[in-house]
FIPATOR-84417 format. One line per field, with one value per residue (C-alpha): residue number from 1; x, y, z; residue in three letters. Coordinates in steps of 0.02 Angstrom, whole numbers. Example, Ala and Ser with C-alpha at 12.3 -4.5 7.8 and 13.67 -1.06 7.14 Angstrom:
residues 2
num: 1,2 $
px: 615,684 $
py: -225,-53 $
pz: 390,357 $
residu: ALA,SER $
***
This chain:
residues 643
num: 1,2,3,4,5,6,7,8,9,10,11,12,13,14,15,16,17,18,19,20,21,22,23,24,25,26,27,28,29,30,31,32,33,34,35,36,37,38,39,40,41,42,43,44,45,46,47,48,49,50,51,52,53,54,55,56,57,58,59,60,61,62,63,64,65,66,67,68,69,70,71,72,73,74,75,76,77,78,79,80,81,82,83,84,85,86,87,88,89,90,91,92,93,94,95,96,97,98,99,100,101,102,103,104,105,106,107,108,109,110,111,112,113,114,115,116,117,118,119,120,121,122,123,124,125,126,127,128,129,130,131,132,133,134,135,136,137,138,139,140,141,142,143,144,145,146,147,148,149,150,151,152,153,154,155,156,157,158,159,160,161,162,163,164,165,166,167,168,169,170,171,172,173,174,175,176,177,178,179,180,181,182,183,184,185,186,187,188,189,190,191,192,193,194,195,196,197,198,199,200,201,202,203,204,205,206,207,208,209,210,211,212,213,214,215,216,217,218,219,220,221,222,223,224,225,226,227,228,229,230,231,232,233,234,235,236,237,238,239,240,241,242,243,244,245,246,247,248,249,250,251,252,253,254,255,256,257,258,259,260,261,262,263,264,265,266,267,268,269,270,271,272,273,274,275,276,277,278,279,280,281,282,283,284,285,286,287,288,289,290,291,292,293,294,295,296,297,298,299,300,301,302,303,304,305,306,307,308,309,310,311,312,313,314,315,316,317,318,319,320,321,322,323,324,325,326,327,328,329,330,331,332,333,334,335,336,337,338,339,340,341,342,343,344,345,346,347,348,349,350,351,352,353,354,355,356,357,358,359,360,361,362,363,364,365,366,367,368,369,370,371,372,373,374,375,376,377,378,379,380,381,382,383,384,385,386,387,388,389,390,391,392,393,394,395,396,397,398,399,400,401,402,403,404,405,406,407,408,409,410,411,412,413,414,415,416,417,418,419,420,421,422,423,424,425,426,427,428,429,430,431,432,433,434,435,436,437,438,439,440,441,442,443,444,445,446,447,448,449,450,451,452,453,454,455,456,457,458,459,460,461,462,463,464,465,466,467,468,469,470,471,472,473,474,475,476,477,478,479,480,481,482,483,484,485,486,487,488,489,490,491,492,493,494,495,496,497,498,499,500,501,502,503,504,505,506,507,508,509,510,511,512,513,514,515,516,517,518,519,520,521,522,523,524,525,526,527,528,529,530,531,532,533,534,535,536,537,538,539,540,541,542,543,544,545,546,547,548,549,550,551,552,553,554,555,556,557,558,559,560,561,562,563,564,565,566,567,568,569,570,571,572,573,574,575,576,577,578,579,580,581,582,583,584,585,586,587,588,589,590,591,592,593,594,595,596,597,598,599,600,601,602,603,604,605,606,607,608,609,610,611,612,613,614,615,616,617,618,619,620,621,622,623,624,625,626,627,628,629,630,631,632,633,634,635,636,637,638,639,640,641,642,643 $
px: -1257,-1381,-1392,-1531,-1420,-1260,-1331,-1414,-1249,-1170,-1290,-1285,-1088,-1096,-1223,-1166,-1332,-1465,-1587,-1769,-1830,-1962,-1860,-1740,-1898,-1960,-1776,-1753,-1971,-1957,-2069,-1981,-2002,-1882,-1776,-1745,-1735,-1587,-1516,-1478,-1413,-1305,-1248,-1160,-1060,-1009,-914,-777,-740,-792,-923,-1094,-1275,-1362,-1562,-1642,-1803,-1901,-1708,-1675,-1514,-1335,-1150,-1072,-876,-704,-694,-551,-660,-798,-677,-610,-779,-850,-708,-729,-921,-878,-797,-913,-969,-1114,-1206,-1152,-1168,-1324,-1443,-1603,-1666,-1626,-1794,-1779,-1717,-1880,-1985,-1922,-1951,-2124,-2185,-2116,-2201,-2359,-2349,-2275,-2295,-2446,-2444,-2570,-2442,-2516,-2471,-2434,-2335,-2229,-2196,-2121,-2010,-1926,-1962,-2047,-2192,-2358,-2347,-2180,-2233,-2395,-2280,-2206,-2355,-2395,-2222,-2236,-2404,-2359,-2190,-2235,-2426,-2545,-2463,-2530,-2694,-2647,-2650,-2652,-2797,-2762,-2849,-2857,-2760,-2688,-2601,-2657,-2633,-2798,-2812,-2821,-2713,-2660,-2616,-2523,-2416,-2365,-2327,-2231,-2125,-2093,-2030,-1922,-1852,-1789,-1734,-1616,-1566,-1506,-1480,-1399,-1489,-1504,-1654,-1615,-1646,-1828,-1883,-1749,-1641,-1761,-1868,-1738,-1658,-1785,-1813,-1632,-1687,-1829,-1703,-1577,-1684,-1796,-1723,-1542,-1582,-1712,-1575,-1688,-1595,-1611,-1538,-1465,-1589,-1716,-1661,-1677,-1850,-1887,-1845,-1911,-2088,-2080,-2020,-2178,-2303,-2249,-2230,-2405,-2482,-2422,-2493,-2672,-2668,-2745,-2771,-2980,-3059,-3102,-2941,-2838,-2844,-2946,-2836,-2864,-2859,-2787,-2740,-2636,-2532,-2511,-2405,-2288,-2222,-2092,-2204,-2321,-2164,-2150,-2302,-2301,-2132,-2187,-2340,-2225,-2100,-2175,-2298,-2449,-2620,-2616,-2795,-2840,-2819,-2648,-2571,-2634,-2560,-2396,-2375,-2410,-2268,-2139,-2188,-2155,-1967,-1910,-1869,-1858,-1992,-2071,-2003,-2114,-2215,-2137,-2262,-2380,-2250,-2172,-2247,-2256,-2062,-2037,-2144,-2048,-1881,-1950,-2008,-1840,-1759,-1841,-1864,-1686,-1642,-1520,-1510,-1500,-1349,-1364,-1567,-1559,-1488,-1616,-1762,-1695,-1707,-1850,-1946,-1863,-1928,-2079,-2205,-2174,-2181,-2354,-2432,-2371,-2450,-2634,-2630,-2578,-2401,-2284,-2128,-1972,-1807,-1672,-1597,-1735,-1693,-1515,-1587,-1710,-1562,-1404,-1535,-1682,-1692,-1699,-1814,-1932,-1931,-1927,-2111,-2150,-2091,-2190,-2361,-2394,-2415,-2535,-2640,-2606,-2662,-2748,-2630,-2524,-2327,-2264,-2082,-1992,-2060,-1993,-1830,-1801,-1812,-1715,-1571,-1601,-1639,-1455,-1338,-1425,-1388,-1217,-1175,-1234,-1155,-953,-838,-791,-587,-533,-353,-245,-104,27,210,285,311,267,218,106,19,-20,-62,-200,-256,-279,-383,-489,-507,-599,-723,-764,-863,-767,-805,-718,-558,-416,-247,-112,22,141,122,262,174,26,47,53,-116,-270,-380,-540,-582,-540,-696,-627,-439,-395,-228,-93,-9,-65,-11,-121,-155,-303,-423,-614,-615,-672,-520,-516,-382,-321,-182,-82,-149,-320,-422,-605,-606,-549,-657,-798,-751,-702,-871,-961,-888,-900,-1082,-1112,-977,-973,-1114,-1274,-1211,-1301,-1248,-1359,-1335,-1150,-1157,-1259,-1154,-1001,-1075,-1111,-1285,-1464,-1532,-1741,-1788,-1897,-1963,-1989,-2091,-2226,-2220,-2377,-2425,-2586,-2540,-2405,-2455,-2346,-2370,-2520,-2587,-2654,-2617,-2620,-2548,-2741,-2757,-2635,-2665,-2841,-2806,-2669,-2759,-2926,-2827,-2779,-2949,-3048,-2901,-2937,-2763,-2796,-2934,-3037,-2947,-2784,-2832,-2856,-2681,-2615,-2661,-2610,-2448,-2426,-2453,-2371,-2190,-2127,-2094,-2006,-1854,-1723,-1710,-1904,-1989,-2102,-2150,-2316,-2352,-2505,-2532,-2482,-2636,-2745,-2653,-2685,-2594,-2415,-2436,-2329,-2403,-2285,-2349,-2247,-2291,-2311,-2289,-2211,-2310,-2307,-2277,-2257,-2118,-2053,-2104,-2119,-2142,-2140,-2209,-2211,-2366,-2325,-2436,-2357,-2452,-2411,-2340,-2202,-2077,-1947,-1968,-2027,-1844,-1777,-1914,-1878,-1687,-1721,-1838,-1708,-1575,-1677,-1723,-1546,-1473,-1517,-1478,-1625,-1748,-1714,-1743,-1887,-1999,-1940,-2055,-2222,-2302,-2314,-2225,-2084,-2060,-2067,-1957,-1825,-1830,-1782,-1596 $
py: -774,-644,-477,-465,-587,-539,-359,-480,-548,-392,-327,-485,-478,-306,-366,-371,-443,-572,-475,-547,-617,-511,-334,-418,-430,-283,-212,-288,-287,-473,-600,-698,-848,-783,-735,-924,-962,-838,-885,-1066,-1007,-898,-1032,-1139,-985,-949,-1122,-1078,-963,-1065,-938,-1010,-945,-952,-973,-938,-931,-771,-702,-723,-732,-698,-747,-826,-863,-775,-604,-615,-751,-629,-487,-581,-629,-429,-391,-509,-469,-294,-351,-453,-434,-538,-378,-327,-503,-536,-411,-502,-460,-267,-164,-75,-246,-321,-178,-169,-363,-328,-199,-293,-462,-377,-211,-254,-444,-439,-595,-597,-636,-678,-570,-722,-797,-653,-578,-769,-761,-632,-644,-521,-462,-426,-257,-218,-275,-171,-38,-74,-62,116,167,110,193,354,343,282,227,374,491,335,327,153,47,-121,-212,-323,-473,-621,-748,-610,-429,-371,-208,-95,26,35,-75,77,168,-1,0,178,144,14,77,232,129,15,141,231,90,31,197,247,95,2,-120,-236,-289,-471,-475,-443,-534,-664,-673,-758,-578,-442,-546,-515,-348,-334,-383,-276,-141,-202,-268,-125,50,36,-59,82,216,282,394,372,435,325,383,343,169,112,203,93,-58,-33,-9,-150,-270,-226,-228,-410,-470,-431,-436,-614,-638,-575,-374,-288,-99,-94,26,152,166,287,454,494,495,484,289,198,360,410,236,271,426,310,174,128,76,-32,-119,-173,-225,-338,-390,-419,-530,-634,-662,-636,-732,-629,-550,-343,-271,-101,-4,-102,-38,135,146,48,184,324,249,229,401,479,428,566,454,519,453,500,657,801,895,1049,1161,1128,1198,1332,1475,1434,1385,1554,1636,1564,1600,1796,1797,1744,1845,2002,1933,1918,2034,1953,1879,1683,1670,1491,1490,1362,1246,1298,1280,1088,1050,1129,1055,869,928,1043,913,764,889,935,771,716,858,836,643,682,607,645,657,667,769,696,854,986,1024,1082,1182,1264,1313,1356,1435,1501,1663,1573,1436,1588,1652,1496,1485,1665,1605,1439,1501,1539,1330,1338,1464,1388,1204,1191,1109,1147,1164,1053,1092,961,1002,1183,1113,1021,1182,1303,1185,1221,1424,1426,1342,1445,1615,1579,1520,1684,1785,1852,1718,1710,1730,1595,1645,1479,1542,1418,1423,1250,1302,1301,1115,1105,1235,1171,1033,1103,1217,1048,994,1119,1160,967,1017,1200,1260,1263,1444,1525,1583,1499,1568,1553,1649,1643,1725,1858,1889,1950,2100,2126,2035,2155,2087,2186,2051,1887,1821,1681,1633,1452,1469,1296,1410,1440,1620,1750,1899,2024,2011,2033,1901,1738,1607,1426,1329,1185,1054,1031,867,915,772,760,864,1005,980,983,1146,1228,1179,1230,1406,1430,1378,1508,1658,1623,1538,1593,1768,1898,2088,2154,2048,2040,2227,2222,2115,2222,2367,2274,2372,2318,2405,2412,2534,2430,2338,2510,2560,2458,2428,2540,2567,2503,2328,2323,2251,2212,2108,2036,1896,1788,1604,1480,1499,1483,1639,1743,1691,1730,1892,1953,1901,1973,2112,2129,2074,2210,2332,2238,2202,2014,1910,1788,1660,1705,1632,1450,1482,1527,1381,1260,1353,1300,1122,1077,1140,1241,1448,1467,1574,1643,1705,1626,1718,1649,1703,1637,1684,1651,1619,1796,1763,1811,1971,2142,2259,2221,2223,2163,2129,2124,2052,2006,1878,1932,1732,1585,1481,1327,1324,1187,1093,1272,1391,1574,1732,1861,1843,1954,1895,1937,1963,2007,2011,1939,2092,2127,2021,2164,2211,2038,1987,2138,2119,1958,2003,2124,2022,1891,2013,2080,1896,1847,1995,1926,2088,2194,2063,2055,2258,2224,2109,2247,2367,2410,2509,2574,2745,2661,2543,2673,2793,2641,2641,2803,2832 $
pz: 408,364,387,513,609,622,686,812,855,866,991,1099,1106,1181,1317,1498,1546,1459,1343,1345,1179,1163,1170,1029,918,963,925,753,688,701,771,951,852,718,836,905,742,713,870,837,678,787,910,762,698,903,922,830,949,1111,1130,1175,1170,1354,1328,1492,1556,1633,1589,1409,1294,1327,1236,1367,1374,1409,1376,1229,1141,1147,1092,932,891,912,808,663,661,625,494,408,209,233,243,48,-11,41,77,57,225,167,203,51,-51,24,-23,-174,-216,-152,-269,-409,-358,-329,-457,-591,-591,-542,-408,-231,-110,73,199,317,200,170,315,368,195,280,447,508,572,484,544,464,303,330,352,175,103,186,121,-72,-67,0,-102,-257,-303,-223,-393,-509,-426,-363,-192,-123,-37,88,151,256,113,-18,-61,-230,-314,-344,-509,-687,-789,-860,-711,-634,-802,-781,-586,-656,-772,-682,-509,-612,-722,-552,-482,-630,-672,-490,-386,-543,-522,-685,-793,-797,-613,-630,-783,-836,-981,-1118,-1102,-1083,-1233,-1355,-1292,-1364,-1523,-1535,-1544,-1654,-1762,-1768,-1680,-1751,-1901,-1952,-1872,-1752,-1634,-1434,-1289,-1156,-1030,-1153,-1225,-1028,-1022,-1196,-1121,-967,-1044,-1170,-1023,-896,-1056,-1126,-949,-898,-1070,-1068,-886,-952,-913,-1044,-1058,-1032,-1164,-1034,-972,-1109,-1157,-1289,-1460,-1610,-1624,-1743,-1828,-1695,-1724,-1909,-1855,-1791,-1924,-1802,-1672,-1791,-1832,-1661,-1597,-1750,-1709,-1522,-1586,-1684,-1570,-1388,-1444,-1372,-1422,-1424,-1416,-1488,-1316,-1297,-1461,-1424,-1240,-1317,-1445,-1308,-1207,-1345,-1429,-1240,-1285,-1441,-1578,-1724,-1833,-2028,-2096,-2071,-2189,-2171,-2274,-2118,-1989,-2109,-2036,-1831,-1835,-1933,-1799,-1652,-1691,-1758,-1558,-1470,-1594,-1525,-1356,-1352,-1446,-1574,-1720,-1755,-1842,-1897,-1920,-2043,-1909,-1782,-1918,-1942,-1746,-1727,-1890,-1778,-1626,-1632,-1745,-1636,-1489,-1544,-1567,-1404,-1281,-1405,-1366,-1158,-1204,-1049,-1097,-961,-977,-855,-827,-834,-640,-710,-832,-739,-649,-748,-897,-791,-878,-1047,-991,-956,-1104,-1199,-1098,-1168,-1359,-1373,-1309,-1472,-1503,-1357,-1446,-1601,-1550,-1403,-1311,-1144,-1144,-1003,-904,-989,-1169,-1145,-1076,-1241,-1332,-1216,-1240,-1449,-1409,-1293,-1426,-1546,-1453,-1420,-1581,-1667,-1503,-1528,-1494,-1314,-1268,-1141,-1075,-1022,-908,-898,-810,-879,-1031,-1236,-1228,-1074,-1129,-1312,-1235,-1116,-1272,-1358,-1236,-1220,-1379,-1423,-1242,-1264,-1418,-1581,-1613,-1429,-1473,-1340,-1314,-1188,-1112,-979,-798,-841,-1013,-936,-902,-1078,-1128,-1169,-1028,-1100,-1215,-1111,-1068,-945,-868,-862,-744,-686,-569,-365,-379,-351,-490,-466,-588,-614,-742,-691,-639,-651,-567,-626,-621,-781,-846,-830,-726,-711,-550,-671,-812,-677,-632,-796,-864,-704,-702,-926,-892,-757,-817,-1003,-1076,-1013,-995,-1119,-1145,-1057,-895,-905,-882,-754,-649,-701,-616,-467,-494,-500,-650,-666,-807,-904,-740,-656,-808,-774,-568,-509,-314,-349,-401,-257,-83,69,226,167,286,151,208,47,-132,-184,-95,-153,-329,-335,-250,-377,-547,-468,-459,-637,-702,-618,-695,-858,-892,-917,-1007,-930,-981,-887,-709,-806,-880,-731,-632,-786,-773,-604,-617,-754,-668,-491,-523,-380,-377,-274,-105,-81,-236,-348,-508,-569,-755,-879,-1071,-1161,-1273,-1111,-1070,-1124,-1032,-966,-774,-628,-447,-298,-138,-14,151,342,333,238,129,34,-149,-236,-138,-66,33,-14,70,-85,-253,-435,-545,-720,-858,-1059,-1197,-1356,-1428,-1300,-1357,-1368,-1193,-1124,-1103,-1025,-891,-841,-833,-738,-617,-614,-560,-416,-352,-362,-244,-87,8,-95,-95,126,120,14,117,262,181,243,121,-44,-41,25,-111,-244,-155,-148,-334,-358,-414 $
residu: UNK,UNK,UNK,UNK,UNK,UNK,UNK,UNK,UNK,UNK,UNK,UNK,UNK,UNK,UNK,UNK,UNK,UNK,UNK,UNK,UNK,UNK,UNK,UNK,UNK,UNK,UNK,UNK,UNK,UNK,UNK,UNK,UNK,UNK,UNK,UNK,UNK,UNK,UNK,UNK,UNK,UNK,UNK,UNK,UNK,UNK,UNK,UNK,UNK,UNK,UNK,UNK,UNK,UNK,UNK,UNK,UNK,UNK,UNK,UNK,UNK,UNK,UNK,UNK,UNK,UNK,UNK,UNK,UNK,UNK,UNK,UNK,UNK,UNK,UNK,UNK,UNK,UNK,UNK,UNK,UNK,UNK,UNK,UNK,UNK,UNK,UNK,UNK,UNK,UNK,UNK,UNK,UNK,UNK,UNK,UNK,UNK,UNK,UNK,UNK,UNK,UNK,UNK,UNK,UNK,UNK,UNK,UNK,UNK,UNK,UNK,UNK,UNK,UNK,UNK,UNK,UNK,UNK,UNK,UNK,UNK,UNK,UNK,UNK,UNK,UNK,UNK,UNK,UNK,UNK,UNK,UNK,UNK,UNK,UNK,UNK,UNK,UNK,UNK,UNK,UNK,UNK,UNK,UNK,UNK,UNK,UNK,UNK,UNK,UNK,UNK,UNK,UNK,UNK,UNK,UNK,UNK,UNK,UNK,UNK,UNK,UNK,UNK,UNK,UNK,UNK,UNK,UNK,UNK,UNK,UNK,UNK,UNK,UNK,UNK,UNK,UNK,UNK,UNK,UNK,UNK,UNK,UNK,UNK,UNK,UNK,UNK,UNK,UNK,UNK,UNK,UNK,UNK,UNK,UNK,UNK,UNK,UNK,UNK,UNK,UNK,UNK,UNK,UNK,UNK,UNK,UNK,UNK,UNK,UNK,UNK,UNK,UNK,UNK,UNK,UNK,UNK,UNK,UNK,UNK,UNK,UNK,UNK,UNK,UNK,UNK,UNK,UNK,UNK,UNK,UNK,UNK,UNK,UNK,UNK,UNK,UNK,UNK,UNK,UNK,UNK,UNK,UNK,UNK,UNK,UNK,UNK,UNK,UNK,UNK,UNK,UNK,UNK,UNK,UNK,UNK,UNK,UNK,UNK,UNK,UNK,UNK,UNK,UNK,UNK,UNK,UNK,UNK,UNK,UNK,UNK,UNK,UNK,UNK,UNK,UNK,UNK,UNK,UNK,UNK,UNK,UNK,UNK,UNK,UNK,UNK,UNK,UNK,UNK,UNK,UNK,UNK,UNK,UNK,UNK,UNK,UNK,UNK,UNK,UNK,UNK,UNK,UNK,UNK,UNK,UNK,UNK,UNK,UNK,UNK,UNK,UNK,UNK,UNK,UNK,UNK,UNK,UNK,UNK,UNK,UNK,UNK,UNK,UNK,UNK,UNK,UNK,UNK,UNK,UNK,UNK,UNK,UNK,UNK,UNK,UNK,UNK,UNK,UNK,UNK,UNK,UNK,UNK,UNK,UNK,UNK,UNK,UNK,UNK,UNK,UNK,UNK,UNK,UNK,UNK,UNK,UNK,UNK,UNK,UNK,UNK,UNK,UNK,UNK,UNK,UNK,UNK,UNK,UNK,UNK,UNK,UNK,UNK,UNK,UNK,UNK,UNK,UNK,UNK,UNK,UNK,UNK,UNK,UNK,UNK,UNK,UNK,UNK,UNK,UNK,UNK,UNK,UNK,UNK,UNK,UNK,UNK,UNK,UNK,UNK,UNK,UNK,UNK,UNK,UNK,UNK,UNK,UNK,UNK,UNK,UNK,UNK,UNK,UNK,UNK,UNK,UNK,UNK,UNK,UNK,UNK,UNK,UNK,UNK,UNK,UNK,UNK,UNK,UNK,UNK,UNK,UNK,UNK,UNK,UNK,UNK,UNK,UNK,UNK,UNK,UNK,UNK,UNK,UNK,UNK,UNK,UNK,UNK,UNK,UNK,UNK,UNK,UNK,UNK,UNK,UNK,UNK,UNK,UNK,UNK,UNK,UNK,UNK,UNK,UNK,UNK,UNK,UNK,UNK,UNK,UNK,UNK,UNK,UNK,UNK,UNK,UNK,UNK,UNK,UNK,UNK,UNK,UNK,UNK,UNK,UNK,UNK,UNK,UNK,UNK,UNK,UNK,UNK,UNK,UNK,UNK,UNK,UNK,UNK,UNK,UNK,UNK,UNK,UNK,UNK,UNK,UNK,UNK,UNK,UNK,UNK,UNK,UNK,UNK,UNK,UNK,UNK,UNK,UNK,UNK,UNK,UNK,UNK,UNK,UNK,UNK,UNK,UNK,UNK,UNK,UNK,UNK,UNK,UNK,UNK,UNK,UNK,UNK,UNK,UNK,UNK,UNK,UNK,UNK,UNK,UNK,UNK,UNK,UNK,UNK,UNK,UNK,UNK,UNK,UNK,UNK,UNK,UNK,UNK,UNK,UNK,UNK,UNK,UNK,UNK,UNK,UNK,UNK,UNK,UNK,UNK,UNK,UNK,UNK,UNK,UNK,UNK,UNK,UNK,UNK,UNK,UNK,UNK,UNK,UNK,UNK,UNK,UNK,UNK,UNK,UNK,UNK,UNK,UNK,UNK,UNK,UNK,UNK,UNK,UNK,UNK,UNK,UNK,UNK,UNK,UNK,UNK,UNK,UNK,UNK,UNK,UNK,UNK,UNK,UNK,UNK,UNK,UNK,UNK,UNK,UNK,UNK,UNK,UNK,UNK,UNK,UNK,UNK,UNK,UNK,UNK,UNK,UNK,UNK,UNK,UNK,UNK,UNK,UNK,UNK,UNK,UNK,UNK $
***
């Protein structure tokens, strides 16, 4: 029994009355004739327990037989696992086999044919269509056309690869669904080989995420490379050719591997889109001339140093990332490489102060190469710039207090001694040894016990064997409490204050402008940086940056604040515009009602940080920013600043 069916029989046992034919079909998007069809699959399974199927008609359908029978057979239906054994009739399993059949294999199917494969209606699988459009193919600049005899996809090889890649890559990677399913075991098999024989053998080092993304690609460009897709010559970005392959030995070694063994013909525009895809993934490939990056990576970390103001401890172990990173990083944004971090949504929001910055540090490769930073390029690096910070920050004291005694707590010292960073400094105590602890140091309390103890130290509870659940939380709460904190903001949320000298500094009435009635981002945008041009604080440049800004990655905040920013190279004059909204407004995928333009120059890198701590702490008070969309007018605002 499939799925379709046994909700069909479910709904039938229920029914005091016949149901016409027509309403069932209507019901479950089917055709009538699929429902007989179901039905006399029904009427076998109903024997067993002397049920019977009544066709009438001008009536319609209806179980007929003794009420128990009819009870025992509701109750075993309910019970079915037909439903997780065999799902084929699934919408999303049949919308999923159709994009694959059509998308990535690349087969016309006919819409008659189809929609009786899984009987339904035309109009459901219509709907499908509509959906994997909207959902998936509109981003890729992709479509289907449909006609009389067959469903094909519409677009540029290119853009049908990339659709692809990206749809399967989801679907393995969160519905677990596995390669072999799609393409067989002969071509996930060699894709295997590929990367023993190449990536390990050659010690090329790849992420998880990214070895799925690897094979992913590789599967989709054999398959329909074997099938007769080719990348058209108009199709790519331009590069730099042939050159652009040369950069990357590791690829070269596999297309020739895949010509061998595949057993397929690569064009030009094939091997340049191939090695576009694979350099997307960050393997490492040839060592870098370092003479050539000596002075930007310099540069960079002299910027965060005084951004942040600190200094990098271990810079010879931030030089070495960066010299792996930066290079590859560069190539990849001049040859319109996109390049995806799995987590940048986490990072934008456990290190959004940093991930600013990070923005305000690397313009200088902008600048440098004509090129534009994307979101998930800068998220690379912020993870680099925050180990690098803490490492050269004072160790952080974690306090374990545990009641069972010497050997418990070893034990959970152990433990979190081999998870936390090898430079915090862990100790333990006892609960009636507190009170002689110096507290001022402790950074963070890891406690077994249930019983309360004031303290403005952040707590953890956990259970004495540490399980996952607690791990969870300790890391959640070091993250937040411990390892993003800097000086500067740890005393500010010791003081339970908001604290805006530097941001005050620079906040003048005349680039500050409440319940404005503007109605798109377009609008306010335009507004604000015509603002600033006509006060020449910004070059002409900075409304391009702006808007590139924008695309490449959402800035909004808190408490529904966004923070649009532009290339420091454009700016000349620090300057901050407030507006704030009479009404909500769409940005990005959230809507806003207040926003703070900012515009640093090049030079500010001292006070650069402190101003976006400083707008960071103001967003993230939810109280002040309410009072501050209250206010009407300029001399209100200011007076509110006042001490």
């Amino acid at each position: 029994m499939k799925t379709r069916q046994l909700k069909i029989l479910n709904y039938l046992l229920v029914q005091d009355d016949y149901v016409p034919a027509q309403i069932l079909a209507d019901k479950f998007d089917v055709t009538p004739k699929t429902i007989y069809i179901d039905i006399n699959v029904l009427r076998d399974e109903l024997k067993s327990y002397n049920l019977e199927i009544d066709k009438r008609p001008y009536r319609g359908i209806k179980v007929i037989g003794k009420k128990q029978d009819i009870n025992k057979a509701l109750e075993k239906a309910n019970t079915l696992k037909e439903i997780e054994t065999d799902n084929k009739f699934d919408i999303d399993v049949r919308r999923r086999n159709l994009f694959i059949n059509i998308i990535v294999k690349g087969k016309g199917v006919s819409l008659q044919n189809i929609a009786e494969e899984y009987y339904v209606s035309k109009t459901a699988i219509l709907n499908d269509l509509d959906y994997l459009t909207k959902s998936y193919l509109k981003q890729f600049h992709v479509s289907f056309k449909t006609t009389d005899k067959k469903i094909i996809a519409v677009g540029s090889e290119f853009n049908i690869q990339s659709a692809a890649i990206d749809y399967l890559l989801n679907t393995i990677t969160f519905h677990k669904v596995p390669f072999v399913d799609f393409f067989g075991n002969d071509l996930y098999d060699l894709i295997l080989e590929v990367f023993n024989d190449i990536i390990s053998f050659n010690n090329i080092q790849i992420t998880d995420y990214y070895k799925n993304a690897f094979t992913v690609t590789l599967l989709v460009f054999i398959y329909r490379n074997k099938h007769g897709y080719h990348i058209g010559d108009e199709e790519y970005i331009n590069t730099d050719g042939m050159l652009f392959i040369s950069d990357y030995p590791f690829v070269q070694r596999i297309i020739e591997y895949l010509e061998e063994k595949a057993d397929i013909h690569l064009t030009g525009e094939d091997k340049i889109i191939l090695t576009k895809y694979l350099a997307s993934y960050r393997m490492t490939k040839i060592d870098v001339d370092k003479s050539k990056y000596h002075l930007l990576i310099n540069e960079i970390i002299n910027r965060l140093e005084k951004t942040e103001n600190i200094v990098i401890s271990n810079r010879d172990e931030l030089e070495k990332q960066l010299y792996q990173h930066i290079p590859a990083m560069i190539m990849r944004l001049k040859n319109g490489v996109n390049i995806v971090n799995p987590i940048l949504c986490e990072i934008k929001t456990r290190y959004l102060p940093l991930f600013t910055v990070s923005w305000y540090v690397l313009s200088i490769i902008e600048s440098t190469f004509d090129c534009i930073l994307t979101d998930d390029e800068v998220s690379f690096i912020t993870i680099y710039f925050q180990i690098a910070i803490n490492k050269s920050a004072v160790s952080h004291k974690i306090l374990v207090i545990c009641p069972y005694g010497i050997v418990s707590s070893k034990y959970i010292v152990n433990r979190l001694r081999s998870v936390l960073p090898k430079y915090d400094d862990i100790q333990s105590c006892s609960l009636s040894n507190l009170k002689q602890i110096n507290m001022n140091n402790v950074d963070l309390i890891i406690s077994t016990t249930s019983e309360y103890f004031n303290s403005q130290i952040p707590v953890v509870k956990v259970s004495p064997f540490l399980d996952n659940i607690d791990y969870a939380n300790i890391f959640d709460v070091y993250a937040k409490n411990v390892f993003i904190k800097t000086p500067r903001l740890n005393e500010t949320i010791k003081s339970n204050k908001i604290k805006l000298s530097t941001l005050k500094k620079y906040i003048k009435p005349k680039y500050l402008f409440f319940k404005s009635a503007l109605n798109s981002k377009k609008e306010c945008m335009d507004f604000m940086i015509d603002i600033l041009q006509q006060n020449k604080a910004v070059k002409s440049g900075f409304r391009e940056s702006v808007y590139k800004r924008e695309e490449l990655g959402d800035t909004v905040l808190e408490n529904s604040v966004a923070l649009p920013h532009g290339d420091p190279a454009t700016v000349i004059n620090t300057s901050i515009i407030i507006m704030t909204l009479t009404n909500p407004i769409k940005w990005g995928n959230n809507y806003v009602d207040m926003i703070v333009m900012l515009a640093v120059p090049n030079n500010m890198e001292s006070e650069f940080n402190q101003i976006v701590l400083e707008i960071y702490d103001l967003v993230s008070n939810k109280n002040i920013i309410n009072e501050i969309k209250k206010i009407a007018n300029r001399a209100d605002f200011i007076n509110s600043l006042k001490e």
